[in-house]
C-alpha positions as CSV (number, residue, x, y, z in Angstrom):
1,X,-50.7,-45.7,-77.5
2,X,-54.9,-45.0,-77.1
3,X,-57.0,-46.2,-75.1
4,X,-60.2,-47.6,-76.2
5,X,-63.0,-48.4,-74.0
6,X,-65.1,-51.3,-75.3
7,X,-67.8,-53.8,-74.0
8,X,-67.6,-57.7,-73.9
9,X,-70.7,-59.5,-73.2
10,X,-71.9,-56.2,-71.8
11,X,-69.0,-55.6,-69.5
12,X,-66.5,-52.6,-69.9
13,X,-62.8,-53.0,-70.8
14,X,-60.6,-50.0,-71.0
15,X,-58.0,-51.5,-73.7
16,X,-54.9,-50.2,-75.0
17,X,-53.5,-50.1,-78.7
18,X,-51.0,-48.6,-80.9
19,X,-52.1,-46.0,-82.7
20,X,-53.8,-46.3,-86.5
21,X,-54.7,-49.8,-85.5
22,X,-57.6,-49.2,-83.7
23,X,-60.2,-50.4,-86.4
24,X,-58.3,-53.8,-85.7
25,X,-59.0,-54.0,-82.2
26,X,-62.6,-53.0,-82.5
27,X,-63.3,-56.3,-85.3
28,X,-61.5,-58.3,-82.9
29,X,-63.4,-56.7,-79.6
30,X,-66.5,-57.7,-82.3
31,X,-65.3,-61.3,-82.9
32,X,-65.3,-61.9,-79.6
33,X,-68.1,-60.3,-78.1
34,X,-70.0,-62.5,-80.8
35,X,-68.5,-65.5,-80.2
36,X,-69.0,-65.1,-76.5
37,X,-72.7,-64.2,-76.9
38,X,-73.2,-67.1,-79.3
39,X,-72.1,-69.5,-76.5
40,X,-74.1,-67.5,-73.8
41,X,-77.4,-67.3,-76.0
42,X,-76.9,-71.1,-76.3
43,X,-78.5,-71.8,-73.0
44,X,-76.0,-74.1,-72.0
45,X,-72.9,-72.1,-69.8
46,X,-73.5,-69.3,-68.3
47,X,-69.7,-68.7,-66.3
48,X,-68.2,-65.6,-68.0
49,X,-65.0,-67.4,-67.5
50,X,-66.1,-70.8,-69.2
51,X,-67.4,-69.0,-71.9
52,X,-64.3,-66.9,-72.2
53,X,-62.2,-70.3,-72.7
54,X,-65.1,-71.4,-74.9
55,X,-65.0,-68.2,-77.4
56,X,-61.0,-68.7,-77.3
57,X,-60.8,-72.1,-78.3
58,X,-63.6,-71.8,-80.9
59,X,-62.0,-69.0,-82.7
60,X,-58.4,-70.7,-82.1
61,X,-59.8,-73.4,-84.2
62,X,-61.2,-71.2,-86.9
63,X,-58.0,-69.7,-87.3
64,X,-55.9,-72.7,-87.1
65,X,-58.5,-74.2,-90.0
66,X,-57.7,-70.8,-92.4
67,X,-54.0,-71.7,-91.9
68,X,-54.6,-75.3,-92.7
69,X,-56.3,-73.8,-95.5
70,X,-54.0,-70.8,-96.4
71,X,-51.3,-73.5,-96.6
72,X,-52.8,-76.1,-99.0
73,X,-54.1,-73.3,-101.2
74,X,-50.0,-71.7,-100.9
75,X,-48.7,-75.1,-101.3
76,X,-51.2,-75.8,-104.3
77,X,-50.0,-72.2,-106.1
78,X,-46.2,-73.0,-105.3
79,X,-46.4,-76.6,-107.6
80,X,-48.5,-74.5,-110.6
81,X,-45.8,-72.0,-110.7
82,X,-42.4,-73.0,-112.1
83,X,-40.6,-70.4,-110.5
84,X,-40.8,-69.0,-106.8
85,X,-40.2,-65.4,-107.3
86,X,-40.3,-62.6,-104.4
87,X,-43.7,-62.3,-102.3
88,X,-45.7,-59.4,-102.6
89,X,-47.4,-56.9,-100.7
90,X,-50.4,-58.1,-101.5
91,X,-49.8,-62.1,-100.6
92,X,-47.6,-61.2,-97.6
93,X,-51.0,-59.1,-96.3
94,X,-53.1,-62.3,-96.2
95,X,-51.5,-63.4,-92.8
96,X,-51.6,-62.0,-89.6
97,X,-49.0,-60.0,-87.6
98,X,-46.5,-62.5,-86.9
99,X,-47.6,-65.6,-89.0
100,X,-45.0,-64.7,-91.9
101,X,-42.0,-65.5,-89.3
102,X,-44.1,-68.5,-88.0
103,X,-45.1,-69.6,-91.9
104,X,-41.4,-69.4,-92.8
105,X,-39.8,-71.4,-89.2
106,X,-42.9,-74.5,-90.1
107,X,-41.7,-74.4,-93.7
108,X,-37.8,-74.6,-92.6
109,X,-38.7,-77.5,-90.4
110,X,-40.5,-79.0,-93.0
111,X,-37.4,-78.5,-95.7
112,X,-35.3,-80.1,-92.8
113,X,-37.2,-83.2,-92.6
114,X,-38.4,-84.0,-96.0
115,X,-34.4,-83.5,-96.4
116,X,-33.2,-82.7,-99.9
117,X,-35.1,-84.6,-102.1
118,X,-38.5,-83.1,-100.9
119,X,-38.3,-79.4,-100.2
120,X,-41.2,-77.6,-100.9
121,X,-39.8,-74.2,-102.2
């Protein structure tokens, strides 16, 4: 693990990361120092903890909007291509960490209640 020492809305934060990954913790330290300054610079809350929250559900919702996405544009490839075939690298490196479980569990739930007539893969 590394340490990383980074600043958030000008304030210091000593963070820990695995190494080779700490590129990604620096965009996300970026993300949401931006967010967080974006809120701040809006005039309207100046709390570091409200606009903590604030930055969190705002980028929450942007990502929750590029599954949304991710999904209608998957579920629109999936009904032009005959055959579902293995995923690749490349396709399985579009989602986060984690997501491909969490992709495949809401697409099981989803075979379960569209039952057999309606699976989508």
């Amino acid at each position: 693990m590394k340490q990383i020492e980074v600043q958030i809305l000008q304030q210091s934060y000593l963070l820990t990361c695995p190494e080779g990954h700490e590129s990604r913790l620096l965009d996300a330290v970026e993300r949401v120092d931006t967010a967080m300054t974006r809120i701040r610079d809006g005039g309207k809350v100046r709390a570091r903890e409200r606009i903590a929250v604030l930055a969190a559900l705002n980028l929450a919702f942007e990502i929750a909007d590029r599954e949304a996405a991710d999904l209608a544009a998957g579920a629109a490839a999936s009904r032009a291509t005959p055959a579902v075939g293995a995923k690749t690298h490349e396709q399985e490196s579009l989602l986060p960490d984690g997501d491909n479980q969490r992709l495949q569990t809401l697409v099981e739930r989803l075979d379960q209640a569209l039952g057999d007539d309606g699976r989508l893969l």
